[in-house]
Backbone as a chain_set.jsonl record, in Angstrom:
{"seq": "XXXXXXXXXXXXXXXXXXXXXXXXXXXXXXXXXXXXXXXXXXXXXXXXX", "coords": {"N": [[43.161, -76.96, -113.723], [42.032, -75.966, -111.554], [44.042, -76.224, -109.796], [46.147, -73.979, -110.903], [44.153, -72.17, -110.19], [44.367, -72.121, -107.308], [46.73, -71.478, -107.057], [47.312, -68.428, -108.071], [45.368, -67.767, -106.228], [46.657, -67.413, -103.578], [48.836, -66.132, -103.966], [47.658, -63.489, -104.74], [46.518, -62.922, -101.928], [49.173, -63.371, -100.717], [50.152, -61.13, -101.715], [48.411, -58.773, -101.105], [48.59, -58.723, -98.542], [51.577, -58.375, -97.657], [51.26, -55.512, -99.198], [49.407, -54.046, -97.239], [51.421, -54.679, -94.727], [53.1, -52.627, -95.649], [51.62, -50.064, -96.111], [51.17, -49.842, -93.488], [53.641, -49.568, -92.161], [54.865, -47.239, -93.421], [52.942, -45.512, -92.861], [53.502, -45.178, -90.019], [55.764, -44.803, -89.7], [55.884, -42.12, -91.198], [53.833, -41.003, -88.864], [55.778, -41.13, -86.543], [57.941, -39.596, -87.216], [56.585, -36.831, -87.977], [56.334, -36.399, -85.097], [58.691, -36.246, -83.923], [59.968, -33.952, -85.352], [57.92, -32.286, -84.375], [59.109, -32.109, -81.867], [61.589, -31.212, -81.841], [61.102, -28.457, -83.301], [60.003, -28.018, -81.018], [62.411, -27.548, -79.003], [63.621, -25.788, -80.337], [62.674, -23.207, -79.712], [64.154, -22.898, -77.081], [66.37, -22.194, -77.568], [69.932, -20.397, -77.636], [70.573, -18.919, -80.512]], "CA": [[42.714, -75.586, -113.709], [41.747, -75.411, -109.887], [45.611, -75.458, -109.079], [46.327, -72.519, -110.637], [43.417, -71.358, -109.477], [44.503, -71.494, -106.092], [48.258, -70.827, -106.596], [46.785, -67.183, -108.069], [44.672, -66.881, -105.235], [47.314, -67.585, -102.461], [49.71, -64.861, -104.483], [46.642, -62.628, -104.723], [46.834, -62.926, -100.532], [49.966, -62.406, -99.663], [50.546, -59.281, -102.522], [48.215, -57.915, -100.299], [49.177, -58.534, -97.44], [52.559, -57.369, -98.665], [50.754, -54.082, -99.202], [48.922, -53.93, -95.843], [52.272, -54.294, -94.216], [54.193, -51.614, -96.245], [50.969, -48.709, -96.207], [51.1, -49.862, -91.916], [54.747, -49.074, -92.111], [54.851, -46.28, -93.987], [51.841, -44.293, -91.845], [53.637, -45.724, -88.372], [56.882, -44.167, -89.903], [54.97, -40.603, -91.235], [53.976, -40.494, -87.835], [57.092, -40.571, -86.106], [59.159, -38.567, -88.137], [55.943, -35.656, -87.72], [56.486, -36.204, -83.758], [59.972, -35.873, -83.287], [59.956, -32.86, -85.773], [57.502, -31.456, -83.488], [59.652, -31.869, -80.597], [62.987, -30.175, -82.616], [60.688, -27.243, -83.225], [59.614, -27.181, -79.498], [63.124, -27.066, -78.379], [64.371, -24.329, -81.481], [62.543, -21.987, -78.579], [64.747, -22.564, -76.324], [68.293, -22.19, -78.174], [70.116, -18.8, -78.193], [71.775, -18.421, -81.578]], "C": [[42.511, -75.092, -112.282], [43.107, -75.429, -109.361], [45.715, -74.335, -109.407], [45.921, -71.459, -110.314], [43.428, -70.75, -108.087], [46.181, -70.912, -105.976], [48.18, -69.23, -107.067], [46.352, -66.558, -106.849], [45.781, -66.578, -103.994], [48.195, -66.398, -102.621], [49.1, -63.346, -104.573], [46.527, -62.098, -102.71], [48.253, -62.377, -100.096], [50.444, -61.217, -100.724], [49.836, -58.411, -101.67], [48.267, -57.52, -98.821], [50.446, -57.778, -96.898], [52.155, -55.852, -98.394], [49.761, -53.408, -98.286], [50.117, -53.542, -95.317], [53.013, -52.741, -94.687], [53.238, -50.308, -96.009], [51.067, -48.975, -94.144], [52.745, -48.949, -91.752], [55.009, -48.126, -92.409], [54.198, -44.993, -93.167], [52.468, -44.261, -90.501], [55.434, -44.66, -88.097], [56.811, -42.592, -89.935], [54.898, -40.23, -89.76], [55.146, -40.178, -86.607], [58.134, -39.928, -86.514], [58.121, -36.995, -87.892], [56.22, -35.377, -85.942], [57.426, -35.635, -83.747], [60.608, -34.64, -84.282], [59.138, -31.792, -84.859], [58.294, -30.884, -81.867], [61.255, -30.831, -81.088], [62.472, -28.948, -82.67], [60.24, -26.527, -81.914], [61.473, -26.773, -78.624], [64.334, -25.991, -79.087], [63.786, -23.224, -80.18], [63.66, -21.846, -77.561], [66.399, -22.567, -76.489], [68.532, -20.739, -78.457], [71.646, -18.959, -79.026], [71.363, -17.551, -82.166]], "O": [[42.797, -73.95, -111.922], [43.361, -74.636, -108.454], [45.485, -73.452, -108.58], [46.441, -70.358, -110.137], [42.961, -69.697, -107.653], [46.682, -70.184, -105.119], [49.014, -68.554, -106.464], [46.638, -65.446, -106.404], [45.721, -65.466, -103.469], [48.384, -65.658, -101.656], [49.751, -62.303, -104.51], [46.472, -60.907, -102.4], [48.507, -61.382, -99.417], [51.216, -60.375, -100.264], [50.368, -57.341, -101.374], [48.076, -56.479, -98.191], [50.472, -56.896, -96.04], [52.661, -55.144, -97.523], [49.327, -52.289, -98.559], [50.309, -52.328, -95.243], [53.372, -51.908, -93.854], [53.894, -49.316, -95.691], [50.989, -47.897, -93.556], [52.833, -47.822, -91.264], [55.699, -47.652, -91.507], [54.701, -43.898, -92.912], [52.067, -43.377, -89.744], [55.991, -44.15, -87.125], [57.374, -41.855, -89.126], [55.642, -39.362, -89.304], [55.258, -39.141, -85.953], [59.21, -39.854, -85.919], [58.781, -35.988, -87.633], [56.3, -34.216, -85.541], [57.349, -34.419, -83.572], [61.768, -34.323, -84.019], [59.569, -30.663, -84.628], [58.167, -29.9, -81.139], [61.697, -29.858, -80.477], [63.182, -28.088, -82.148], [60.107, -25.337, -81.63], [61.622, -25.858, -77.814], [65.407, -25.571, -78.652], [64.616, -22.424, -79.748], [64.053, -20.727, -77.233], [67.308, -22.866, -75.715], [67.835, -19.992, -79.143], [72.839, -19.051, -78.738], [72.056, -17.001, -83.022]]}, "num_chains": 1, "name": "protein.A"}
């Protein structure tokens, strides 16, 4: 019973770890995709079409 107790727990670890990485990635991504939209809209000022 204490094996599968720990082969749960170890799967219980890295699922979340797992899901640490992916919400880090995700926010690290959000933010660079809001930057370099900001910078496309700073240089829409200076385009004459």
């Amino acid at each position: 019973m204490e094996r599968i107790y720990h082969k749960v727990l170890s799967a219980g670890a890295l699922s979340l770890a797992c899901g640490i990485v992916a919400i880090v990635a995700g926010v690290s991504t959000g933010v660079l995709l809001i930057i370099s939209g900001g910078k496309l809209l700073a240089a829409k000022k200076d385009m004459d079409i």
